[in-house]
C-alpha positions as a LaTeX table, in Angstrom:
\begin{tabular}{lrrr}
\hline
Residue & $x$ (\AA) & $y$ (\AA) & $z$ (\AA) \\
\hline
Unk1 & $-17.21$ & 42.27 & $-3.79$ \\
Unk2 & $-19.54$ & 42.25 & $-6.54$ \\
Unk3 & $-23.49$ & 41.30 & $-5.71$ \\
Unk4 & $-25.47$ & 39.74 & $-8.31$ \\
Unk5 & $-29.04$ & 38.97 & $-8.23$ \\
Unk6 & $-30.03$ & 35.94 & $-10.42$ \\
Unk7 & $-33.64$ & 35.86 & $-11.99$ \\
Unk8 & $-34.78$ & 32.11 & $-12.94$ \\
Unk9 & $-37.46$ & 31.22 & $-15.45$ \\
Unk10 & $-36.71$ & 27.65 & $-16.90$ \\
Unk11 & $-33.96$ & 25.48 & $-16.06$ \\
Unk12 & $-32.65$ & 26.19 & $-18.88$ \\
Unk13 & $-32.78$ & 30.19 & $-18.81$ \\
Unk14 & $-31.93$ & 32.66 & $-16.13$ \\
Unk15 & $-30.62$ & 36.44 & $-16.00$ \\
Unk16 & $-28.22$ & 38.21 & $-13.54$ \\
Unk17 & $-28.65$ & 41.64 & $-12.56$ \\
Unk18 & $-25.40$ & 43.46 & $-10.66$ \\
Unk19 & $-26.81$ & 45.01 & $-8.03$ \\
Unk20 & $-24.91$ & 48.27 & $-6.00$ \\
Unk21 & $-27.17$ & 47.87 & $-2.70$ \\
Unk22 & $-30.00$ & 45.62 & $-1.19$ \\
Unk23 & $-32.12$ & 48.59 & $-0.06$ \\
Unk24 & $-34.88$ & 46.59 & 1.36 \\
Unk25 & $-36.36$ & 43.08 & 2.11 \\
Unk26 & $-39.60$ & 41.44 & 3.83 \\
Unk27 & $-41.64$ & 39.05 & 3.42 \\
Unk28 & $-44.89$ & 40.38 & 2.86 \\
Unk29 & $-48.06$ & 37.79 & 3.84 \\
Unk30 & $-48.30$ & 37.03 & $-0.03$ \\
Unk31 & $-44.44$ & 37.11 & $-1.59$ \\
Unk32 & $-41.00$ & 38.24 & $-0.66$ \\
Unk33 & $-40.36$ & 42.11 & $-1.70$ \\
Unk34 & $-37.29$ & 43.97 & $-2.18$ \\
Unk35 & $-36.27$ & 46.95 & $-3.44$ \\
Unk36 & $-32.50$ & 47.02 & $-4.73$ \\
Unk37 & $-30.54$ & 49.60 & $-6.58$ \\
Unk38 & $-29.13$ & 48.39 & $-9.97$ \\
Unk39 & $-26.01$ & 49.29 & $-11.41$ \\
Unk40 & $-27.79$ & 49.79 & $-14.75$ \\
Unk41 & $-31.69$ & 50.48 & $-14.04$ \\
Unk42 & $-31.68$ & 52.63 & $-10.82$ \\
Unk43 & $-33.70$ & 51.22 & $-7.73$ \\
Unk44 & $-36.07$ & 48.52 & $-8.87$ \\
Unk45 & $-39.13$ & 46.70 & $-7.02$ \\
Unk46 & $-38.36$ & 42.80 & $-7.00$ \\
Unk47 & $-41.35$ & 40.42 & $-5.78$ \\
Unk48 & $-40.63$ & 36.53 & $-5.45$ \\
Unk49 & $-36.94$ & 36.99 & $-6.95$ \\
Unk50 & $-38.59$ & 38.42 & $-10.50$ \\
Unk51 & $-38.02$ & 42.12 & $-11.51$ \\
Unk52 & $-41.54$ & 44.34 & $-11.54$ \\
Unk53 & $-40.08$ & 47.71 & $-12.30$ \\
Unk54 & $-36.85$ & 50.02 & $-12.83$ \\
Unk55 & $-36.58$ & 53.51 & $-12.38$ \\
Unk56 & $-34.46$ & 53.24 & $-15.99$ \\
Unk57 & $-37.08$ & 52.00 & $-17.95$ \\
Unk58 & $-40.56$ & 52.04 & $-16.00$ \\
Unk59 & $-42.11$ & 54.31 & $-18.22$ \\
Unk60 & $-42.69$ & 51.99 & $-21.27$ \\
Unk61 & $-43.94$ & 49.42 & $-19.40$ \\
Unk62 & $-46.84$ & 52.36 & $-17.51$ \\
Unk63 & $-47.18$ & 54.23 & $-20.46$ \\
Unk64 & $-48.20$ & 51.41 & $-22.90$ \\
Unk65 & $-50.63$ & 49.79 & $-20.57$ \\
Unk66 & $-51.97$ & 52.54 & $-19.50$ \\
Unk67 & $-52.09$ & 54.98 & $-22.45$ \\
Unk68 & $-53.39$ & 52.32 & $-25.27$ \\
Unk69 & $-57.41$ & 51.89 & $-23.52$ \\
Unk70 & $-57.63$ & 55.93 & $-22.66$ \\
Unk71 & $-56.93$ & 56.94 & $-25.96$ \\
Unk72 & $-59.53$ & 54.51 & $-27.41$ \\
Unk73 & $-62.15$ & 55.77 & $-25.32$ \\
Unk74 & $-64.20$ & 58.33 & $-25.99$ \\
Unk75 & $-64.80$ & 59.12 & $-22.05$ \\
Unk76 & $-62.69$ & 57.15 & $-19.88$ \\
Unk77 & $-63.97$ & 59.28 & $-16.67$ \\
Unk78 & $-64.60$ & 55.91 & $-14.20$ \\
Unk79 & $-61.14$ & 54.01 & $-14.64$ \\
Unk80 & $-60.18$ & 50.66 & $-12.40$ \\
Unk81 & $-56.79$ & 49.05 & $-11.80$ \\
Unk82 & $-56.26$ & 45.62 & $-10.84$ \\
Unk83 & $-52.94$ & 45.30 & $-9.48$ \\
Unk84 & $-50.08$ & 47.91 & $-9.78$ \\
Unk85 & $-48.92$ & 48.41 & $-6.44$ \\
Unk86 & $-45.73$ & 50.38 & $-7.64$ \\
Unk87 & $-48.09$ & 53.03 & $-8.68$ \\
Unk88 & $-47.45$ & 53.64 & $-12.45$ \\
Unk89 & $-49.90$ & 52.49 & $-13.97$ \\
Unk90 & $-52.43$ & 55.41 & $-11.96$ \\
Unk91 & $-49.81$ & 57.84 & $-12.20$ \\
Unk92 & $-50.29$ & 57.49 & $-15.98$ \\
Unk93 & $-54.03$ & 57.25 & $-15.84$ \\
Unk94 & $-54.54$ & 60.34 & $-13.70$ \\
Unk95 & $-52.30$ & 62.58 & $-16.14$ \\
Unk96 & $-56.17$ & 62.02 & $-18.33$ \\
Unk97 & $-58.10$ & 65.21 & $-17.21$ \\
Unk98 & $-60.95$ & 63.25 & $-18.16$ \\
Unk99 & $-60.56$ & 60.81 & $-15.51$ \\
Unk100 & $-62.68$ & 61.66 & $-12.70$ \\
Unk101 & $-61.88$ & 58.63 & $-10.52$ \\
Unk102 & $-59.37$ & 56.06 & $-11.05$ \\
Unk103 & $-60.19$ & 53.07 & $-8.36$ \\
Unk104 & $-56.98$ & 50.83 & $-7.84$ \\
Unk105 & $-57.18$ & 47.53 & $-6.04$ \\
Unk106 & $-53.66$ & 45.77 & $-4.81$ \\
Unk107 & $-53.64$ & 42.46 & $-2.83$ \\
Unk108 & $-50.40$ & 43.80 & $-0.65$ \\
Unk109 & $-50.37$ & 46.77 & 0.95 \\
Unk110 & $-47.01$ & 46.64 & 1.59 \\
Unk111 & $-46.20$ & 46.44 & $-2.09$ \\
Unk112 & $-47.60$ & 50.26 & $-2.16$ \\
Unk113 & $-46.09$ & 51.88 & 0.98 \\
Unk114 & $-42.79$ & 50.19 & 0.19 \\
Unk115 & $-42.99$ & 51.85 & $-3.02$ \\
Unk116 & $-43.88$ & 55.27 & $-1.80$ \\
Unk117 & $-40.74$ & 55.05 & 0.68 \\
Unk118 & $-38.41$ & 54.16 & $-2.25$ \\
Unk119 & $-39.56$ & 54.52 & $-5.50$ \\
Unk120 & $-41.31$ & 58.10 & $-5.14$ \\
Unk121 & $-41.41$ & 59.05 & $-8.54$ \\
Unk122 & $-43.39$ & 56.30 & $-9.58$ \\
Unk123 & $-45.36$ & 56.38 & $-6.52$ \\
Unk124 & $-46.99$ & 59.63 & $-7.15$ \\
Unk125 & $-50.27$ & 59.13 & $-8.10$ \\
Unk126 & $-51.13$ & 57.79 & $-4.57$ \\
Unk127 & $-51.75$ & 61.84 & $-3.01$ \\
Unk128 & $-54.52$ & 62.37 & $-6.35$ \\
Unk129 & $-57.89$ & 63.01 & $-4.51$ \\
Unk130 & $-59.02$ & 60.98 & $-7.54$ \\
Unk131 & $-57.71$ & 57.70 & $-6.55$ \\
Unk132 & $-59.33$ & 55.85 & $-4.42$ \\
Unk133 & $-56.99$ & 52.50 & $-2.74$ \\
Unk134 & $-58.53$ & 49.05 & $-1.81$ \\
Unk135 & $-56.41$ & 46.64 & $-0.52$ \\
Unk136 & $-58.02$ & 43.33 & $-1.27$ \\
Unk137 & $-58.31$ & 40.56 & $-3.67$ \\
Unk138 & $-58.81$ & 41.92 & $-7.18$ \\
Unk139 & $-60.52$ & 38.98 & $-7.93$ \\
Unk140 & $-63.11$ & 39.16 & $-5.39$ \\
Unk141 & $-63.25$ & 42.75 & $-5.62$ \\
Unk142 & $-64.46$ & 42.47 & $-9.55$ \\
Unk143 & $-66.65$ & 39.73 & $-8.55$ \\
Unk144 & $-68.68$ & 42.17 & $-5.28$ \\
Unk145 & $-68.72$ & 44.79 & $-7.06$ \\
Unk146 & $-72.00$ & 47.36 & $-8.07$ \\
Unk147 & $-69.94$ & 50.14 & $-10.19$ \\
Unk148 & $-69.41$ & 50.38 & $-13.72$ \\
Unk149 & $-66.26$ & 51.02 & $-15.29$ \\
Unk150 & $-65.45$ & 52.83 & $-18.76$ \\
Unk151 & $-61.83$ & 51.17 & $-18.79$ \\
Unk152 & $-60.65$ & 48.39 & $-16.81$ \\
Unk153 & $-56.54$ & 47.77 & $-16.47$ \\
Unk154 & $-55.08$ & 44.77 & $-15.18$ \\
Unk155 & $-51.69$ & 45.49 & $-14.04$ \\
Unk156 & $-50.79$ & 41.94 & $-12.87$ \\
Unk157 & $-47.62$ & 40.58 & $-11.86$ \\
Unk158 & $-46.29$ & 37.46 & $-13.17$ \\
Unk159 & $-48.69$ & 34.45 & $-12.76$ \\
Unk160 & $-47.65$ & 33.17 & $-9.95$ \\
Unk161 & $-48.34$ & 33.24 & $-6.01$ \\
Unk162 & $-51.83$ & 35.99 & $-5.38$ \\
Unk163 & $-51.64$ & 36.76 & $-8.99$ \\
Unk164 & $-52.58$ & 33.70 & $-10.34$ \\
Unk165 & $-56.60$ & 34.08 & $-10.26$ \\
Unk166 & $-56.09$ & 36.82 & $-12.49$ \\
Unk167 & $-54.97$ & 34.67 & $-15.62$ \\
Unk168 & $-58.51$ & 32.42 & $-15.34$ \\
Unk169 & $-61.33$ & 33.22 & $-17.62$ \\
Unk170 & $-64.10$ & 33.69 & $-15.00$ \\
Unk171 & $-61.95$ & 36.75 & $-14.07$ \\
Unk172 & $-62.45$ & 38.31 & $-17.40$ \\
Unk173 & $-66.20$ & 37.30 & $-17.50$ \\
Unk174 & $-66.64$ & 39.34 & $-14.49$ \\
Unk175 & $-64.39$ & 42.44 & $-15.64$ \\
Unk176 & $-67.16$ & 42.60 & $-18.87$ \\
Unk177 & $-69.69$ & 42.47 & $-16.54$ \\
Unk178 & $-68.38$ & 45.51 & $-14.49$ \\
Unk179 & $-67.48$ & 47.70 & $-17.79$ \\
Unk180 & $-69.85$ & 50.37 & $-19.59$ \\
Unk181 & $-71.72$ & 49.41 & $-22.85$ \\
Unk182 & $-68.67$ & 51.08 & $-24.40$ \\
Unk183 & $-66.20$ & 49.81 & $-21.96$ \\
Unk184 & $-62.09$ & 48.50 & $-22.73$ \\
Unk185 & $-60.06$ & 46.43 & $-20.72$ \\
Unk186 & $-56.53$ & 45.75 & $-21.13$ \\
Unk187 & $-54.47$ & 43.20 & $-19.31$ \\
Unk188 & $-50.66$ & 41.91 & $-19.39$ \\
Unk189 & $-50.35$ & 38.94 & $-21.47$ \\
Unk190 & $-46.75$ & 38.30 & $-20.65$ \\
Unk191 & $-44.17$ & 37.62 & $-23.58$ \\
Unk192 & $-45.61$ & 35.64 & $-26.57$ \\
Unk193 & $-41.92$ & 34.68 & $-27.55$ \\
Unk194 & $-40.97$ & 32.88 & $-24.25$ \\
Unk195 & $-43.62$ & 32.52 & $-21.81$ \\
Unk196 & $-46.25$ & 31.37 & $-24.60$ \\
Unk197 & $-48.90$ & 29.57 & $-22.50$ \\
Unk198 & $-49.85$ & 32.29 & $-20.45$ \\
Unk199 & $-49.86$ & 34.51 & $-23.53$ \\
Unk200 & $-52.78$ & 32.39 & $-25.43$ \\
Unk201 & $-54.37$ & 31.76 & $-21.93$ \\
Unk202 & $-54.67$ & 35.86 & $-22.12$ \\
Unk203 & $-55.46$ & 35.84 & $-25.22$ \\
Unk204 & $-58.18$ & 33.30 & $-25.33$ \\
Unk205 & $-60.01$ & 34.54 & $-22.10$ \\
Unk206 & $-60.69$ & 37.94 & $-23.93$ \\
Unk207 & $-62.92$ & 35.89 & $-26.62$ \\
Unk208 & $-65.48$ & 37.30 & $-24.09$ \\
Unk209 & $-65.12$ & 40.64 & $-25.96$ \\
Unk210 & $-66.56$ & 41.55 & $-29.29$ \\
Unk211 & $-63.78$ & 43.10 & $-30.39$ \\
Unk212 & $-60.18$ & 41.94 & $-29.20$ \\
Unk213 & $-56.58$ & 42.39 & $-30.02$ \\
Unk214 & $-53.02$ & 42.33 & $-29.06$ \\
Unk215 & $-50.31$ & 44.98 & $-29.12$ \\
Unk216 & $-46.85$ & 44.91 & $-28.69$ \\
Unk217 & $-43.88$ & 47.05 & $-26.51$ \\
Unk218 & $-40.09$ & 46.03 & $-25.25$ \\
Unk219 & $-39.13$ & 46.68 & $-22.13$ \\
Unk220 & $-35.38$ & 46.29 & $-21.67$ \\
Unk221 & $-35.64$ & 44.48 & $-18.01$ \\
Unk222 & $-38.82$ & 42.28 & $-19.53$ \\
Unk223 & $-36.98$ & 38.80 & $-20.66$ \\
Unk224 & $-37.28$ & 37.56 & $-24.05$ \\
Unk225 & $-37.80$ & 40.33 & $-26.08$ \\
Unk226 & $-41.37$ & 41.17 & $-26.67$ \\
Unk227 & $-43.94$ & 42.34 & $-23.95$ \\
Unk228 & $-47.62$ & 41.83 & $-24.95$ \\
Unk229 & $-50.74$ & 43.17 & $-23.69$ \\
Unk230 & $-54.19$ & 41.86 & $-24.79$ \\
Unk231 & $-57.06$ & 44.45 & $-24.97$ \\
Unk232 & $-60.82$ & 43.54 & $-25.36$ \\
Unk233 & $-63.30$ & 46.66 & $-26.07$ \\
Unk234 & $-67.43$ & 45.77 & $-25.88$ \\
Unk235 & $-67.60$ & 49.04 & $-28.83$ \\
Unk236 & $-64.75$ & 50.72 & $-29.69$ \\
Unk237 & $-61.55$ & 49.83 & $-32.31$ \\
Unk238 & $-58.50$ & 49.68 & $-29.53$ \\
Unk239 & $-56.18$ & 50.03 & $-32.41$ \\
Unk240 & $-57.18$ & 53.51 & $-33.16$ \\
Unk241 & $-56.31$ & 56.70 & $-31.05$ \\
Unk242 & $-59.10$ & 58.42 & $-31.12$ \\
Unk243 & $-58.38$ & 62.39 & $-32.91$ \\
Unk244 & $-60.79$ & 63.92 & $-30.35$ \\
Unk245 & $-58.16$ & 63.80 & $-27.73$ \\
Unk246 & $-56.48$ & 66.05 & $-26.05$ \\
Unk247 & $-52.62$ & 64.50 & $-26.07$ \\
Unk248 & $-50.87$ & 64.37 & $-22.81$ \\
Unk249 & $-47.64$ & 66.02 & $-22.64$ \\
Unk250 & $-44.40$ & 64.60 & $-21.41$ \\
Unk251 & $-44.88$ & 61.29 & $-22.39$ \\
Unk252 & $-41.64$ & 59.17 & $-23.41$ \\
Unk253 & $-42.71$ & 56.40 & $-25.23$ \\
Unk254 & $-46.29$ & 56.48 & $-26.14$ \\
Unk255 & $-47.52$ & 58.74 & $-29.10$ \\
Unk256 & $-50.34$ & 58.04 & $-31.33$ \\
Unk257 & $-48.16$ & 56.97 & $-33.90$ \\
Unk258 & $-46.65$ & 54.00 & $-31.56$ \\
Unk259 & $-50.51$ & 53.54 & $-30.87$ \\
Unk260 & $-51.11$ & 52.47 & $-34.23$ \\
Unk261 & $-47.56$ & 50.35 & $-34.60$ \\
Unk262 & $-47.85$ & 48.73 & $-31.90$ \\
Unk263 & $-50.97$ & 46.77 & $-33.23$ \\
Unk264 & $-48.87$ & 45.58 & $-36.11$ \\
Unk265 & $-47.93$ & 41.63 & $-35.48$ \\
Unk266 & $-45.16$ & 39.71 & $-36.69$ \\
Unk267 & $-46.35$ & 36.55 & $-38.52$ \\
Unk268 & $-45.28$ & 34.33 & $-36.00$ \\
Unk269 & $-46.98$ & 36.09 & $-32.80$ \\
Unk270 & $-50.27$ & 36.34 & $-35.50$ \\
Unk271 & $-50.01$ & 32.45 & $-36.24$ \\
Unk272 & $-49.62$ & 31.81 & $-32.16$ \\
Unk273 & $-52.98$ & 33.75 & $-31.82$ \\
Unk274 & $-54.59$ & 32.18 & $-35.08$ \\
Unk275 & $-53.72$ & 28.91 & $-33.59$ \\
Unk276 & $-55.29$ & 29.19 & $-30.01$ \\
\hline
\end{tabular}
């Protein structure tokens, strides 16, 4: 008998995924979790009925988000991720030699074990003497805390549920307030073709930045085409890879070429941001 997993968004748009085996399920104190293997995209991490990650395709997602700030910046040593319990966004961050400690801070702890049991090869960052592992309110964590950050990454799920505080402006106040004179954030901004309000939301909370911008990636399990991430810098130009750096080898999407192009708007995503 074939299994399908159905993913709703309006009630007018929804996506199946055929799924081989139903490896796991709980319900964690914040959201239901699974893990599931996909006929198409390999064992994927699936919180409140949405897909987070695929083994198939994972890597755009991790690279871009990750990749984009730490090529920016000059010295991205002190590094802080809000969210990313499946792990990909520090595995990414830690292949930086420069980074000498790369703080990550996930509301659900079980988001990160499950992930280490099942997804391992997404999960490996967790072992990296460099990472250190809160599990707490990223809100409230930004909002307590003393340390200063050269790049800030917020690795959010959907907005929805313990993610939602996140998406709100005062969030983004307080992430400047923890970063460097020099310092870059960069945060999911969802799709600007479909899920448009929480795009400008994004958008319009990193007004806080003297410099901001949006770049662009697909991710083949993302809905609606075009995945955007919004990235505010107090100093640097985000759009530019900086030529000082050393380039980090095995990397399957990001180069500094896709840096650049990924800055490059369509009119239409330009006149949504011109508009907000």
């Amino acid at each position: 008998m074939d299994i399908w997993m159905e993913e709703n968004h309006t009630d007018g748009y929804r996506v199946n995924w055929k799924i081989s085996e139903l490896l796991w399920r709980e319900q964690t104190p914040f959201q239901e979790l699974m893990i599931v293997d996909m006929f198409d995209f390999g064992k994927a991490l699936i919180l409140d009925g949405a897909v987070q990650t695929t083994e198939q395709d994972e890597f755009i997602y991790h690279e871009m988000i990750s990749h984009v700030a730490l090529n920016a910046h000059p010295d991205p040593a002190q590094v802080l991720i809000i969210g990313g319990g499946d792990g990909g966004t520090l595995r990414e961050v830690l292949k930086h030699p420069g980074v000498v400690r790369a703080d990550m801070v996930e509301i659900d702890q079980r988001v990160v074990e499950t992930c280490k049991r099942f997804l391992p090869g997404i999960a490996s960052g967790f072992g990296d003497p460099r990472a250190q592992l809160y599990f707490e309110d990223g809100a409230r964590f930004v909002k307590k805390t003393q340390g200063q950050y050269d790049v800030v990454i917020v690795d959010s799920s959907d907005p929805t549920g313990p993610a939602v505080e996140l998406y709100g402006p005062e969030f983004y106040r307080d992430c400047f307030g923890i970063l460097k004179d020099d310092g870059i954030m960069v945060a999911h901004a969802e799709s600007p073709t479909f899920f448009t309000a929480y795009f400008k939301a994004v958008w319009r909370n990193m007004e806080v930045f003297p410099r901001r911008n949006v770049y662009l990636t697909t991710v083949p399990t993302y809905v609606s085409g075009f995945w955007a991430f919004a990235i505010g810098s107090k100093k640097h130009d985000p759009s530019k890879a900086r030529d000082d750096k050393h380039a980090v080898d095995g990397l399957k999407c990001y180069t500094r070429d896709v840096h650049g192009a990924s800055f490059v708007l369509p009119p239409f995503i330009q006149k949504i941001i011109d508009q907000v």
